[in-house]
C-alpha positions as CSV (number, residue, x, y, z in Angstrom):
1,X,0.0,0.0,0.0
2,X,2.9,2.1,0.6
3,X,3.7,2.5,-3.1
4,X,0.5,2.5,-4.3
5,X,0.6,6.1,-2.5
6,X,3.7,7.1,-3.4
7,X,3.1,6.6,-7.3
8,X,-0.7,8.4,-6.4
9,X,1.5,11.1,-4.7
10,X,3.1,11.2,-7.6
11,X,0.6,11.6,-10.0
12,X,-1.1,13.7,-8.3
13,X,2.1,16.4,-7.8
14,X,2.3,16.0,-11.9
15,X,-1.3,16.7,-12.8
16,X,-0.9,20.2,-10.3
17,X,2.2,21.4,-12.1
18,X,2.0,24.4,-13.7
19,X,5.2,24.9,-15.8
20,X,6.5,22.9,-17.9
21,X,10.3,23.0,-20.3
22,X,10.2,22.4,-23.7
23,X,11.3,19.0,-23.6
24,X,8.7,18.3,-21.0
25,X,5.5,19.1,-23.7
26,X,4.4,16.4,-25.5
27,X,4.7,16.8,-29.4
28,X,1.6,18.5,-30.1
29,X,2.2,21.1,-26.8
30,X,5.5,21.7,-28.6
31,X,4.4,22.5,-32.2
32,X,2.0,24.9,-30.3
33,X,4.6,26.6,-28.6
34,X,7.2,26.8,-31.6
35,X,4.4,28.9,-33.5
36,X,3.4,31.0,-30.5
37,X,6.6,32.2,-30.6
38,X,7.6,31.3,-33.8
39,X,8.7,36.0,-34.2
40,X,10.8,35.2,-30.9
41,X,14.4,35.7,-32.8
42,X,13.1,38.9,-35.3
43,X,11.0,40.7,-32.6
44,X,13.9,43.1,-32.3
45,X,14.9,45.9,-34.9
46,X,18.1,44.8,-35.2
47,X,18.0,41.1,-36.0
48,X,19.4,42.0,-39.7
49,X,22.8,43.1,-38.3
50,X,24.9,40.2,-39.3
51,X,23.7,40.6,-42.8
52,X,24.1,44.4,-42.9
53,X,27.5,44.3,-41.9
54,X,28.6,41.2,-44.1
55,X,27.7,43.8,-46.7
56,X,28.9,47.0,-45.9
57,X,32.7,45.0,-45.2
58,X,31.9,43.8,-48.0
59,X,31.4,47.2,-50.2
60,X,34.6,48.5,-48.2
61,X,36.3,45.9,-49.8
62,X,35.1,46.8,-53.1
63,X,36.5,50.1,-52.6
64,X,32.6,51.9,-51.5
65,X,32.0,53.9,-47.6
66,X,29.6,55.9,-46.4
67,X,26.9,52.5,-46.8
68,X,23.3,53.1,-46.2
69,X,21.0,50.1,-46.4
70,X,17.0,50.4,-46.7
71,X,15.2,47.6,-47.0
72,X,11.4,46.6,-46.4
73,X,10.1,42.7,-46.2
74,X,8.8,40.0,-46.8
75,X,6.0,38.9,-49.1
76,X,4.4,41.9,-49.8
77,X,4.1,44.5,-53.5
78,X,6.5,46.6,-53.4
79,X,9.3,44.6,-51.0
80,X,13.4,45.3,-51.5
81,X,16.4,46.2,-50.6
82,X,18.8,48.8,-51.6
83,X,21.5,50.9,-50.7
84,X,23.7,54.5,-51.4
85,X,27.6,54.7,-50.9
86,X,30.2,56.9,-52.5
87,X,33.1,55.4,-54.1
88,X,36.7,55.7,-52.5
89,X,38.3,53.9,-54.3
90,X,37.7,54.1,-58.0
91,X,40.4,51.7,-59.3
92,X,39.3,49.0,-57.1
93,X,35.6,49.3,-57.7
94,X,36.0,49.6,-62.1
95,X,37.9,46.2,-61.5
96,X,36.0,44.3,-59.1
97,X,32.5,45.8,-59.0
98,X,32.6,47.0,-63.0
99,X,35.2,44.5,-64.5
100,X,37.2,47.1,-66.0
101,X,40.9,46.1,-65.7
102,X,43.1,48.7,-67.0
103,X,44.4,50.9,-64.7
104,X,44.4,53.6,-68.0
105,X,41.3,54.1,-69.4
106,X,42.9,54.9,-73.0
107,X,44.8,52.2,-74.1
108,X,47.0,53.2,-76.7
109,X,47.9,49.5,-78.5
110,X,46.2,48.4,-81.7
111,X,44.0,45.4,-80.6
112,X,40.8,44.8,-82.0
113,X,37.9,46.2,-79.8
114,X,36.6,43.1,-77.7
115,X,33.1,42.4,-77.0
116,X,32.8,42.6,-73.1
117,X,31.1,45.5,-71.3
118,X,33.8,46.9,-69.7
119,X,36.3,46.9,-72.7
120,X,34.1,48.3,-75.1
121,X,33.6,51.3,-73.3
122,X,37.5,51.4,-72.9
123,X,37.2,51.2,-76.7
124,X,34.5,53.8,-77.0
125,X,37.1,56.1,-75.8
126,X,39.3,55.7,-78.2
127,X,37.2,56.2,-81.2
128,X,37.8,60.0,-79.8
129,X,41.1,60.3,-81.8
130,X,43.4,61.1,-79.6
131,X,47.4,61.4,-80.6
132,X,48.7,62.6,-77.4
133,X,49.1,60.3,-74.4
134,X,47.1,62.5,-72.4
135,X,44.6,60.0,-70.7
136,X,41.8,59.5,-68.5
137,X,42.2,57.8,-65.4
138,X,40.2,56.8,-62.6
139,X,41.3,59.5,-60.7
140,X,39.0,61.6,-62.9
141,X,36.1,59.7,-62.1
142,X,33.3,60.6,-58.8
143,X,31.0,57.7,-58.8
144,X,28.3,56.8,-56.1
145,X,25.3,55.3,-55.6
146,X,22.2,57.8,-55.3
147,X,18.4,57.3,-54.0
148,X,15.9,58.3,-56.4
149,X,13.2,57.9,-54.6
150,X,12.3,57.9,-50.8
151,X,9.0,55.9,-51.5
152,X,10.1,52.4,-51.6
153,X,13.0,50.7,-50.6
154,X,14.0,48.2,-53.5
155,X,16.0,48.1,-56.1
156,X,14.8,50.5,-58.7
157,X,15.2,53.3,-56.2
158,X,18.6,53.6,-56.8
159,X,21.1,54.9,-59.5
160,X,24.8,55.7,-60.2
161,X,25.9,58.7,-60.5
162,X,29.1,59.6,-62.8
163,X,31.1,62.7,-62.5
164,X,34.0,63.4,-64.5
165,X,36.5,65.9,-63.2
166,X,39.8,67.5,-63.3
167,X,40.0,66.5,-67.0
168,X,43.2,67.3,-69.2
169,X,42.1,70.0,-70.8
170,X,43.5,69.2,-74.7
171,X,40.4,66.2,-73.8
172,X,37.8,68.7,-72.4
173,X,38.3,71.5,-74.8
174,X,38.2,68.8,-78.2
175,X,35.4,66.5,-77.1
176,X,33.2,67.3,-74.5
177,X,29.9,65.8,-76.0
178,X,31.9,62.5,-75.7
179,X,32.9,62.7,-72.6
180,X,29.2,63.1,-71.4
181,X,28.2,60.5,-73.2
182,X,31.1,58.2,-71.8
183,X,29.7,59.1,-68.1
184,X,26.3,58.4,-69.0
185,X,27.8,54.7,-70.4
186,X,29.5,54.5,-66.5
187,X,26.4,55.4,-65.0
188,X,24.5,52.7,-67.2
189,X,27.0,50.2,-65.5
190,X,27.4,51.7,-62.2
191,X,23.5,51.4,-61.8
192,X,22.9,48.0,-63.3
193,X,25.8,46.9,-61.1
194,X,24.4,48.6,-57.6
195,X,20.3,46.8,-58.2
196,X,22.1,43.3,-58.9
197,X,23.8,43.9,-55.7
198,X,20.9,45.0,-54.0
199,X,18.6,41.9,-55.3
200,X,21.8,40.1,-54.0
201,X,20.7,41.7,-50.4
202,X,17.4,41.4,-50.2
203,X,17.6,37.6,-50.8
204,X,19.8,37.5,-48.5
205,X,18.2,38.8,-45.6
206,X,15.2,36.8,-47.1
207,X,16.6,33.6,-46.3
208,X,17.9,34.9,-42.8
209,X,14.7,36.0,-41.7
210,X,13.1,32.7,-42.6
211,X,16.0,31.2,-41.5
212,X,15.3,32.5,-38.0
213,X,11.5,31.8,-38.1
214,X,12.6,27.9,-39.0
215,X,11.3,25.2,-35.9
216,X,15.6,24.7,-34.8
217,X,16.2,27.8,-34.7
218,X,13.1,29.1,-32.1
219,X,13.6,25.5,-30.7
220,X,17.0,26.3,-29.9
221,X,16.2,29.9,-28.4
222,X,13.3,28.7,-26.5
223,X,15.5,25.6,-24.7
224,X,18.7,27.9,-24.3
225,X,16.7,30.5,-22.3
226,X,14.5,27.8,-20.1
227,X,11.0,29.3,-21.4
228,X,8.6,27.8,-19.2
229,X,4.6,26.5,-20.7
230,X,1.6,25.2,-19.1
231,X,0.4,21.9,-20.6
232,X,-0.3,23.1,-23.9
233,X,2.4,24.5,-24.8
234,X,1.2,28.3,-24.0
235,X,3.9,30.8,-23.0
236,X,3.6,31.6,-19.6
């Protein structure tokens, strides 16, 4: 009789508790509370910080400061990511960001014009005529990355903007309608360049988000900070 009360005892002590672990629900009390608090790791503002600052090392690397990110999400019209930066460092960004490789942007030699992007705009230049070895460099180049519009976030808010300065003026004074068109050719690339990239973000911090939303991840917030339940798996 002795254990017979002790297992009623308890029994009885189990059916009166009123929190529970994780690990103490029972499957279905568990699914209930991953979806209760399924917002638990994105609740704050700043859950996008890892991704944000991949990406602005990132654009430092690429020779871009000054990196503002706006982004809105997920699942909704209008969604994106984008972002404005100046360039710093123009040689670096024409080669990485713009795959323009020369460090001269009038190469003098006599090969035939190739067919990528970047080259053909090298070639562009020298349909100009010039005899002298007077060139443009990217030191004559201001580029960044501009916000068009303050209404949305993604992509297609953005642009690059191409400024060419401190010209040689035997350049300036003989073909200034090429030059302008030569910086609105930059500012074709620069901008198709900067909405890849920003597609690039915004499907990034797509997957993170989700990623953070998934059942291990809550799980694993929910068990490592000893949330308590009552039976059903209700945050208490």
């Amino acid at each position: 009789m002795r254990r017979i009360k002790h297992f009623v005892s308890f029994i009885k002590e189990n059916e009166e508790k009123e929190e529970y672990s994780f690990e103490e629900l029972s499957p279905e009390a568990q699914s209930n509370a991953l979806d209760e608090l399924r917002d638990i790791n994105i609740e704050y503002s700043d859950w996008h910080e890892p991704i944000i600052e991949d990406f602005e090392s990132d654009m430092n690397e690429n020779g871009l400061s000054d990196i503002e990110v706006s982004y809105s999400g997920f699942y909704s019209q209008g969604d994106g990511a984008s972002f404005t930066g100046q360039v710093y460092d123009n040689k670096t960004f024409m080669k990485k960001c713009l795959d323009l490789k020369d460090d001269e942007w009038l190469d003098m030699g006599d090969e035939e014009k190739p067919e990528d992007e970047g080259s053909r705009l090298r070639a562009d230049l020298l349909d100009l005529g010039f005899d002298s070895r007077e060139k443009l460099t990217p030191d004559n180049f201001s580029i960044s990355i501009i916000r068009d519009s303050s209404r949305y976030s993604h992509e297609n808010t953005i642009s690059g903007n191409v400024i060419i300065e401190d010209v040689p003026e035997s350049i300036e004074n003989e073909f200034p309608h090429d030059l302008d068109e030569y910086a609105a050719k930059l500012e074709e690339m620069v901008t198709k360049w900067a909405r890849s990239t920003s597609k690039d973000l915004y499907r990034k911090l797509e997957r993170y988000y989700e990623n953070l939303r998934s059942d291990e991840e809550v799980k694993e917030t929910i068990i490592g900070n000893d949330y308590k339940f009552d039976k059903d798996g209700n945050f208490k």
